[in-house]
N, C-alpha and C positions, 0 to 999 in steps of 0.2 A: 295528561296521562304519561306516567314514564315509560319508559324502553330498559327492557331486562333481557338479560341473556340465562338463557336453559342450558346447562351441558346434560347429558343421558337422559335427553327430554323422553326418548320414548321408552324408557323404566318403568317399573311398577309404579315407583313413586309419581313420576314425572308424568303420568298419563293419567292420574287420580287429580291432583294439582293440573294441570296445564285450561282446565275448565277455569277452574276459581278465579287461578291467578288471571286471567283472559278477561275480567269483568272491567280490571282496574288499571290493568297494562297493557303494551303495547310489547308482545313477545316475540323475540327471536330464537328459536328453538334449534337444538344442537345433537347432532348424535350420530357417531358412525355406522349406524343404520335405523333411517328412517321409520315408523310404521308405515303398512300397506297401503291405509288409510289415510296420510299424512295429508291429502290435500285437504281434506273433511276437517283437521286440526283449527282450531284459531291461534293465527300467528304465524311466520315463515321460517322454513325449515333451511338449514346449512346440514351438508353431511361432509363430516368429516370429522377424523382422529383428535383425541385431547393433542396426542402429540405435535400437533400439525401447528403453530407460533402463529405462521403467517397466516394463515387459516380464520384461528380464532383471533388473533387481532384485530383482525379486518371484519369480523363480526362483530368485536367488541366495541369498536369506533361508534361513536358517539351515544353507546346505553350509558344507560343509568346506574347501572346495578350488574350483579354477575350473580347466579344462583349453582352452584358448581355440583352436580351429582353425577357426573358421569365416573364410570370407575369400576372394577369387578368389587361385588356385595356380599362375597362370601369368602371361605376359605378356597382356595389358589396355590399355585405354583409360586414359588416367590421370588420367580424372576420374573413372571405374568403380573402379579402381584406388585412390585417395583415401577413398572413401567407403566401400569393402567393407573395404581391410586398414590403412590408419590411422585414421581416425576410425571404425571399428567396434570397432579395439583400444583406441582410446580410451575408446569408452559400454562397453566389459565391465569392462576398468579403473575408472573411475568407477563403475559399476555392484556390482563386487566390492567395493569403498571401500565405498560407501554401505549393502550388506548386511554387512559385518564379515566378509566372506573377505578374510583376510590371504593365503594360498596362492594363487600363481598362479602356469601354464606357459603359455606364449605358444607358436604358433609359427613359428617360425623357420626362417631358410633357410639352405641354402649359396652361395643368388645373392646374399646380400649381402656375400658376399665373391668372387665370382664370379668377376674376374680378379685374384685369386691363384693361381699355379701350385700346382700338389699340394706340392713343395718348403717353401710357405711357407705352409701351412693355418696355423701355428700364431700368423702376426703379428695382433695384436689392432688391425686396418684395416678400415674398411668403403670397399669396392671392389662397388661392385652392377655386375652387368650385366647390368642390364635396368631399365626404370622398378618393375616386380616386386620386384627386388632392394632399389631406393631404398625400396619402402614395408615392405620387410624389416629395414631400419638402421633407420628411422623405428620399428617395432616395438619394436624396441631399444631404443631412446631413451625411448618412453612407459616400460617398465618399468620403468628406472633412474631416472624422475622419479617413478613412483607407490614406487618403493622407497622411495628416498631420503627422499619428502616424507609418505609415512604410515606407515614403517615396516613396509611388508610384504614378502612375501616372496617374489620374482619369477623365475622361471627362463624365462629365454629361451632355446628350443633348436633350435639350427641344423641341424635336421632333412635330410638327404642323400638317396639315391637310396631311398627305400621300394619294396620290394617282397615279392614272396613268395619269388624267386629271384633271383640276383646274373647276371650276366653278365660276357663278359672283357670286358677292358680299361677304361678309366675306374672302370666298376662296380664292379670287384675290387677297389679303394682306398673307394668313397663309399657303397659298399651299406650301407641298413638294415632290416634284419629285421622281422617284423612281433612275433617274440616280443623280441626289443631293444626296439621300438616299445613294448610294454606294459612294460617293464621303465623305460624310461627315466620315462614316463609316473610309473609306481606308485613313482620314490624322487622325483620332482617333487611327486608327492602330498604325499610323506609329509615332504618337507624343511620345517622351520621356521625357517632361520637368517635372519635379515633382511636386506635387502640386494638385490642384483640382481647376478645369475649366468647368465652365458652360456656353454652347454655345447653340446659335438659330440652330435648324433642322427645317431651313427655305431658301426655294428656294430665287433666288435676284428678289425678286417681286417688281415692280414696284412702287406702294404703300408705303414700303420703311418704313413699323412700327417697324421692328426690327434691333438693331443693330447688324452687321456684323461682327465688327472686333475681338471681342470672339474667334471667326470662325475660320477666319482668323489668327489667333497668334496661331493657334494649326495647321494651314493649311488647314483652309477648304474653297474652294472659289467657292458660291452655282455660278450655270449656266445660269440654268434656271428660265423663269418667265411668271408669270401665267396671266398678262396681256397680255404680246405679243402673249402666246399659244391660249389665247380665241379671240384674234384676227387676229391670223390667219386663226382658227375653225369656225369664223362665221362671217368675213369681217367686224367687227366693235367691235369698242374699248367699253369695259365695262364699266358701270357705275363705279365712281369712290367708293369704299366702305368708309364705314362710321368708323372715327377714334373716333368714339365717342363709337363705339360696344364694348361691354367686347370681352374679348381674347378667355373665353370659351364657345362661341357663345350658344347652344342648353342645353349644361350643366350645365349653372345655375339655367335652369329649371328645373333639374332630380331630382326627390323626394329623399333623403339624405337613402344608404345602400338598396337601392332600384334596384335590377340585372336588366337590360333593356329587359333580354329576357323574364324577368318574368312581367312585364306590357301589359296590354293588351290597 
């Protein structure tokens, strides 16, 4: 059984996954604040800041792997923004270095290519749209320099619409599953080839905007899809969505350093 390291273990995401991944690993779970419930969790908890080096070093000491999702998810101040999802991916980066985790998944978004049309998911551009998005390229970039420069082994994954259920239109192209989610996760675990790889964390949707085989060459082979799911949920096939949509659907509307929860 290996030993993985969680950062924003108690996330949306991180608390959908932290069951699955908990069949096959041995988890050490990360987050500047705990849930309530954290002892009920499988796996042992560390609290404290991405920022924190000695911190997550000394967690990272002797896993296997590094699973990196701590980080603000949305649009941000962009000096909030700076300091939670670039420079915090930096100190787990440098952190993973200095404990001898070669394996890492970063992640990643679909707003860093945000204004590309569904049509063109597959050009290898970064197109943010949002300052969110910029520190989503920026993500990017640190993993292909800690590849390159220490030879590990980085999976950056441009994670889509997570949910537990798909919805029409946009959705029905960008949904991802929460069992995808642990899938995608557990061949990022398990990949070793050196290098830095940027894959879709995207369910095999029907629609069919993004390419797969990314994925697939590190081992990940999505399951599920989001038109078959809304049509089983409501006895009829969705409207087909429109390849003509930007990729960051709602987000190229968001007023630029602008926190969502601070709009009224």
């Amino acid at each position: 059984m290996s030993t993985v390291v969680l950062t924003g273990a108690a996330g949306t995401i991180g608390r959908a996954v932290v069951p699955l991944l908990a069949r096959r690993h041995e988890l050490r779970l990360v987050d500047i604040a705990p849930p309530s419930d954290a002892a009920q969790w499988p796996g042992t908890w560390t609290t404290c800041s991405v920022a924190d080096a000695a911190a997550l070093t000394a967690v990272l000491t002797g896993a296997d792997a590094l699973v990196h999702l701590a980080g603000i998810s949305s649009e941000a101040a962009w000096a909030d923004l700076l300091a939670a999802n670039v420079d915090g991916t930096r100190v787990a980066l440098e952190s993973a270095r200095a404990a001898g985790v070669r394996r890492v998944m970063l992640a990643g978004s679909i707003h860093a290519v945000g204004y590309l049309p569904g049509s063109r998911a597959d050009e290898d551009a970064a197109r943010p749209d949002t300052y969110y998005g910029v520190t989503k390229v920026a993500i990017e970039a640190l993993g292909a320099l800690f590849a390159d420069r220490y030879g590990m082994s980085v999976v950056s994954a441009r994670l889509c619409t997570f949910g537990e259920a798909p919805s029409a239109g946009r959705t029905a192209a960008t949904w991802l599953s929460v069992d995808d989610t642990a899938r995608l996760f557990e061949a990022a675990i398990a990949f070793d080839g050196p290098g830095h790889h940027i894959v879709w964390g995207v369910s095999n949707n029907e629609p069919g905007w993004f390419p797969l085989e990314p994925g697939r060459a590190i081992g990940y082979e999505p399951a599920d899809d989001a038109v078959k799911r809304l049509t089983q949920a409501t006895g009829e096939r969705p409207p087909e969505p429109d390849p003509g949509e930007l990729l960051g659907g709602s987000f190229v509307h968001l007023p630029l350093g602008v926190p969502i929860a601070r709009r009224s």
